[in-house]
C-alpha positions in Angstrom: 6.1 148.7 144.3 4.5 145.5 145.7 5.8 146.7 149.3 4.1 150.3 148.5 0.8 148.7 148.1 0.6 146.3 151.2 1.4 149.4 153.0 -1.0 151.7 151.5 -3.7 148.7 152.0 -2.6 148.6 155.7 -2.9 152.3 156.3 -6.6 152.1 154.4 -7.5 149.0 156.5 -7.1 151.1 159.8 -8.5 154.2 158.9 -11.6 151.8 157.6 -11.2 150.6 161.2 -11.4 153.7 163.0 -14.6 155.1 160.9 -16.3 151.8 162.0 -15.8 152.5 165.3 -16.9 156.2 165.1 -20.1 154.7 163.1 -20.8 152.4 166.3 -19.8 155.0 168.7 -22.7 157.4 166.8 -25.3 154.7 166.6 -25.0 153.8 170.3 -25.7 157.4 170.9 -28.9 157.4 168.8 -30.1 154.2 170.5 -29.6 155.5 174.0 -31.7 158.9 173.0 -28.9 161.1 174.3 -29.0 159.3 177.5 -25.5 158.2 177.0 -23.4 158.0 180.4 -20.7 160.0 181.0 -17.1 158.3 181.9 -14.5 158.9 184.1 -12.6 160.6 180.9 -14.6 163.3 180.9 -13.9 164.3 184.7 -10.5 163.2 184.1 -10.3 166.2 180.5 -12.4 168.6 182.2 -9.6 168.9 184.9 -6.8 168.4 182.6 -7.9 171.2 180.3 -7.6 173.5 183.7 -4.2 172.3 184.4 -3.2 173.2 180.9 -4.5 176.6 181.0 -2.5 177.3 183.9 0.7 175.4 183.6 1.2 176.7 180.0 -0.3 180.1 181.1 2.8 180.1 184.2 5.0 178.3 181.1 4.2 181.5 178.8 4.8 184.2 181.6 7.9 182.8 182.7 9.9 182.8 179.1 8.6 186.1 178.3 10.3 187.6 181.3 13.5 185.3 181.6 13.9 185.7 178.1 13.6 189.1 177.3 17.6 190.0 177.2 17.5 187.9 174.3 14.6 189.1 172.0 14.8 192.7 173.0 16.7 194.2 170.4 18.5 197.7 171.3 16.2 200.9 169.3 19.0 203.3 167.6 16.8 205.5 165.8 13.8 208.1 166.3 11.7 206.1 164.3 12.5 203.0 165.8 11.4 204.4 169.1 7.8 204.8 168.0 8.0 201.8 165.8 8.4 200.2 169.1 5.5 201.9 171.0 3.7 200.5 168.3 4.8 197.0 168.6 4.0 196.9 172.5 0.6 198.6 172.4 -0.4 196.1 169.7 1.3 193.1 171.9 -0.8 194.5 174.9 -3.8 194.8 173.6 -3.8 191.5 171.7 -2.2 190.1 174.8 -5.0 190.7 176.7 -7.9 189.9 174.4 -5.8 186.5 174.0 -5.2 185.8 177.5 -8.9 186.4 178.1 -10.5 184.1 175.4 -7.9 181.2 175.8 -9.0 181.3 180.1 -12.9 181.0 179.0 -12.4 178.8 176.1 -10.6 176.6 179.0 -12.7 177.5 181.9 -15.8 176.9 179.8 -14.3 173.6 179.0 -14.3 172.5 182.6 -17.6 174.5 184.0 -19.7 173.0 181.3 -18.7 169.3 181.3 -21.1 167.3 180.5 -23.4 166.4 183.1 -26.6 164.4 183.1 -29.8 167.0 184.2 -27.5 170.5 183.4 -29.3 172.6 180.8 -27.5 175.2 177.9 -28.2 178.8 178.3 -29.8 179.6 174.8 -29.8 183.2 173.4 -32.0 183.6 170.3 -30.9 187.0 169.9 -29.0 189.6 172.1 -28.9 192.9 170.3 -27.0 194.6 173.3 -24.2 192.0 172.9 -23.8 192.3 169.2 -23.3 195.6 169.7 -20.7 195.9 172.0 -18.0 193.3 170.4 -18.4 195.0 167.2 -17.8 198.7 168.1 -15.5 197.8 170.6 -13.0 195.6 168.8 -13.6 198.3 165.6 -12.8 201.0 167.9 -9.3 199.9 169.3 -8.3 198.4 166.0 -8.8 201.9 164.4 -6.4 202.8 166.6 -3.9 200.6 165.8 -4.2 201.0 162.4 -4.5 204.9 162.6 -1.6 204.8 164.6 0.9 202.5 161.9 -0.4 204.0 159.2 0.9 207.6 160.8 4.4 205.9 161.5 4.6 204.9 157.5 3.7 208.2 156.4 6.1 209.8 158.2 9.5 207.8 157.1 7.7 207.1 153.5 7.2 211.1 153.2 9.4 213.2 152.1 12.9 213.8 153.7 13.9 216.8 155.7 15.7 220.0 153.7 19.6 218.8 154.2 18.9 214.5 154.5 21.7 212.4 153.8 20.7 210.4 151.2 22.5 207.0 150.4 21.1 204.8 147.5 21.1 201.0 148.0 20.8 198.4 145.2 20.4 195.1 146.6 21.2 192.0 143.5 22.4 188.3 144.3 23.9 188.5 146.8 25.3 191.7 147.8 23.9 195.1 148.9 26.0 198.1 147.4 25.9 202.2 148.8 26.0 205.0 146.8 26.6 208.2 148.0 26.6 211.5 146.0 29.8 213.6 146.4 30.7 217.0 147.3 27.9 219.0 145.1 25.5 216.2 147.6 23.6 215.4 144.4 22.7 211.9 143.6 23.1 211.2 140.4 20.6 209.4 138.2 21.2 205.7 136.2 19.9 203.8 133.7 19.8 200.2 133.6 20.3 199.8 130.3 23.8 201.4 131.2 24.7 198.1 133.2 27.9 196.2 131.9 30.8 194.6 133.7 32.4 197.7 135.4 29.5 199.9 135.9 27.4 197.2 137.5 24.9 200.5 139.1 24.3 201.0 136.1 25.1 205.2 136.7 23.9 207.6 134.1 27.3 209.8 133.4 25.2 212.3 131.1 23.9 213.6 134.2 26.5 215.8 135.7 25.6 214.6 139.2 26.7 211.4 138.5 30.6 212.7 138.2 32.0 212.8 142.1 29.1 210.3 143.0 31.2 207.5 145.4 31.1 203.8 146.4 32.2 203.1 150.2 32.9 199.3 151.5 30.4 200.1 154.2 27.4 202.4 155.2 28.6 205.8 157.4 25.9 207.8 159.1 25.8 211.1 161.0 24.6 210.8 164.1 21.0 212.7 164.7 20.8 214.1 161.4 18.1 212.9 158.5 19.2 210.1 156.7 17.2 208.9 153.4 18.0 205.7 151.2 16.8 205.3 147.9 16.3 201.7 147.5 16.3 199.6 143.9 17.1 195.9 142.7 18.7 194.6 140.0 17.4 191.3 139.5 15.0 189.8 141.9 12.8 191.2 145.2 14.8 191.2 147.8 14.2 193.4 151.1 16.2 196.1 153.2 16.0 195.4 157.0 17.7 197.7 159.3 17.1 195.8 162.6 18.5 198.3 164.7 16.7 201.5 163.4 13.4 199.3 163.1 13.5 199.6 159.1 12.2 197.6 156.7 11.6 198.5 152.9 11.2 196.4 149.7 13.7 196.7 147.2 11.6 196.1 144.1 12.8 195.6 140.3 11.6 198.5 138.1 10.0 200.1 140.7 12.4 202.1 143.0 11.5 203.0 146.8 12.6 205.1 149.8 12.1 205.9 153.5 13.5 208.2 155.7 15.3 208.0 159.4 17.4 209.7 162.0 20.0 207.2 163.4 20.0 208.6 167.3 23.3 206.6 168.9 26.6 206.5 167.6 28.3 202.7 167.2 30.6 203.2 169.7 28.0 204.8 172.3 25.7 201.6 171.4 28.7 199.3 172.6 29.6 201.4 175.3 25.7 200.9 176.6 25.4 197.3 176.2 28.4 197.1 178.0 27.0 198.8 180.8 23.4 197.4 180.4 23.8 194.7 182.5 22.2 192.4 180.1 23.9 188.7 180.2 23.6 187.8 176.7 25.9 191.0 175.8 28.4 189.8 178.7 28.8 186.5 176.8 32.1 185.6 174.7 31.8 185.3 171.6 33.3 182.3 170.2 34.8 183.5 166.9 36.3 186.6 168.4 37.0 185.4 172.0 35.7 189.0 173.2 32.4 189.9 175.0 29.6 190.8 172.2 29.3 194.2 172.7 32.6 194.5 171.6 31.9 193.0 168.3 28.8 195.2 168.0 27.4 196.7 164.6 25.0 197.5 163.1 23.7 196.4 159.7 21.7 196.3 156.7 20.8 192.3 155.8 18.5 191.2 153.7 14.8 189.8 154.5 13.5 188.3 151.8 14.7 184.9 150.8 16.1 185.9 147.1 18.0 182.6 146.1 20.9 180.5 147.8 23.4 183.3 148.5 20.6 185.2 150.7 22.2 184.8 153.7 25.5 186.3 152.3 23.5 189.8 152.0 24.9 192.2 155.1 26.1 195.3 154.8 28.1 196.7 157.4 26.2 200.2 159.2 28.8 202.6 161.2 27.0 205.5 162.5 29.5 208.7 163.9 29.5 211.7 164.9 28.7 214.5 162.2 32.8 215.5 162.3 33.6 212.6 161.9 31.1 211.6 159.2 32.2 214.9 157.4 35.9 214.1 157.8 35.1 210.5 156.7 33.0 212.3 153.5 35.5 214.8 152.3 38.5 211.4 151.9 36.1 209.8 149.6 37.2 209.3 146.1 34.9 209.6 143.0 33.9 206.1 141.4 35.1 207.8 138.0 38.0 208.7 139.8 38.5 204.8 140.8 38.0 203.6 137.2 39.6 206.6 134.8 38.9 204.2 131.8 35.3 204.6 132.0 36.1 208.2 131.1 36.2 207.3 127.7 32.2 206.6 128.0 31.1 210.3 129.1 29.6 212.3 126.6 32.8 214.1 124.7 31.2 218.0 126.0 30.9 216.4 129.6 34.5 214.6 129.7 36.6 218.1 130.8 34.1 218.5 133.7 33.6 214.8 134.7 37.1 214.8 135.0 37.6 217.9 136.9 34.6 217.3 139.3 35.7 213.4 139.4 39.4 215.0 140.5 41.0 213.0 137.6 44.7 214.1 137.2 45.7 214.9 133.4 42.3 214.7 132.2 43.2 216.0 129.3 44.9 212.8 127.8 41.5 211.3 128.3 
């Protein structure tokens, strides 16, 4: 305690120290009558503030080109190609307005150092001026926002006749599919339905529900409308499709969706990073001893930090070609099917045709 205080009496001692000084420093000012002579220093930051500018300006330039292999993240869907346009308008035109300001904010730095007999350029009022970076700036960024808020429409809106759809429930820490079977009907849930073996919490007195399945991983069609229903079970977490630019909150009690169409297959993804040219793709990976875009995949992770498992949320994404997806499909077996106990928990006039649609074998003795 005693060691706390000397050095909290220290640290107060200099900061009493330093406001001295900057008392002194402001008197000698006021005594001089603004007359106070300029250093070497100021020279010495006038110039260093122009060296900055341009050393971190070549710094900035430099890394954004060398670098892009690395931050440039392949596009696999249609949406992800506008979503893109988006992002490098926006980067462009703030780009530009930031490039501008930071080379007068610098430039004005050195031009106007101080200097005994130079005079400020005053402006009382300048009508003209007020005008023009407040139209201007309100023009472009209606624009922008015109433009984003289209994009979110679109994917938010509702899904093309014959979408895919997929639901995903994100809960610590694990994302989980589910796909409606052959009739292509998802069926509903409740959550008060939730227990140990139903953890979906899927409503079997809704005769959708019956041949609904659960894969291991996410299977797309290629260039056809896909649409995931998104819920949580516990906490907010977040679905983030990297590759197809998608990002949704997966919010308790209050279930969302969007909307995509995945435009390139996994295996033509790897084929083209292969061939891309792109170094960081070329590299071996050291947990498989293959080249990256070998290993490729895509995938559905989670961005919002939900707890201490959050990094364990990733859900495998394979995206084929429509036969293949349909073959893929039609192999599928019914969740019911997969636990025939739960049988017993159907409404007794839905059991027969739960079983039948489930394809449970001697559903009779259930």
């Amino acid at each position: 305690m005693l060691t706390f205080a000397i050095i909290a009496g220290l640290l107060l001692l200099v900061v009493l120290l330093l406001l001295l000084f900057r008392i002194n420093a402001l008197t000698d000012v006021m005594k001089t009558e603004g007359q106070r002579r300029a250093s070497t220093s100021n020279k010495v930051n006038a110039v260093l503030m122009m060296v900055f500018l341009i050393a971190a300006g070549a710094l900035f330039f430099w890394y954004s080109i060398v670098r892009q292999n690395e931050y440039k993240l392949p596009v696999a869907s249609d949406h992800g190609i506008v979503t893109d346009n988006l992002f490098w308008i926006s980067t462009i035109v703030t780009g530009i307005v930031f490039i501008l300001t930071h080379i007068l904010l610098f430039w004005f730095s050195y031009r106007y150092q101080y200097k005994k007999n130079a005079k400020a350029l005053y402006y009382p009022e300048n009508n003209k001026l007020e005008i023009y970076w407040t139209v201007i700036p309100a023009i472009v960024l209606t624009g922008l926002v015109f433009s984003g808020w289209k994009a979110w429409t679109d994917i938010t809106d509702k899904a093309p006749e014959g979408a895919e759809v997929v639901e995903i429930v994100g809960q610590q820490f694990q994302w989980t599919a589910r796909y409606p079977g052959k009739d292509k009907q998802l069926g509903s849930f409740d959550f008060r339905m939730i227990d140990e073996v139903n953890s979906l919490g899927i409503d079997f007195s809704d005769k959708s529900s019956f041949d609904d399945f659960i894969p291991r991983k996410i299977f797309l069609p290629v260039n056809k409308p896909v649409e995931f229903k998104i819920r949580a079970k516990d906490v907010l977490h977040s679905v983030y499709a990297p590759h197809f630019r998608l990002k949704m909150d997966a919010v308790p009690g209050m279930p969302t969706r969007f909307w995509f169409v995945p435009n390139t297959t996994t295996a033509k993804m790897r084929e083209d990073l292969k061939n891309s040219g792109n170094p960081f793709w070329q590299e071996i990976d050291p947990d498989t001893g293959e080249p990256k875009w070998k290993n490729f995949n895509y995938e559905l992770a989670c961005a919002e930090i939900c707890g201490r498992g959050h990094f364990s949320m990733r859900l495998l994404i394979e995206v084929v070609e429509e036969v293949e997806y349909e073959k893929w499909y039609a192999e599928q077996k019914s969740w019911l099917s997969m636990n025939e106990d739960y049988l017993s928990k159907v409404p007794a006039n839905l059991k027969e045709l739960a079983a039948i649609s489930a394809g449970i074998e001697n559903s009779a003795n259930n």
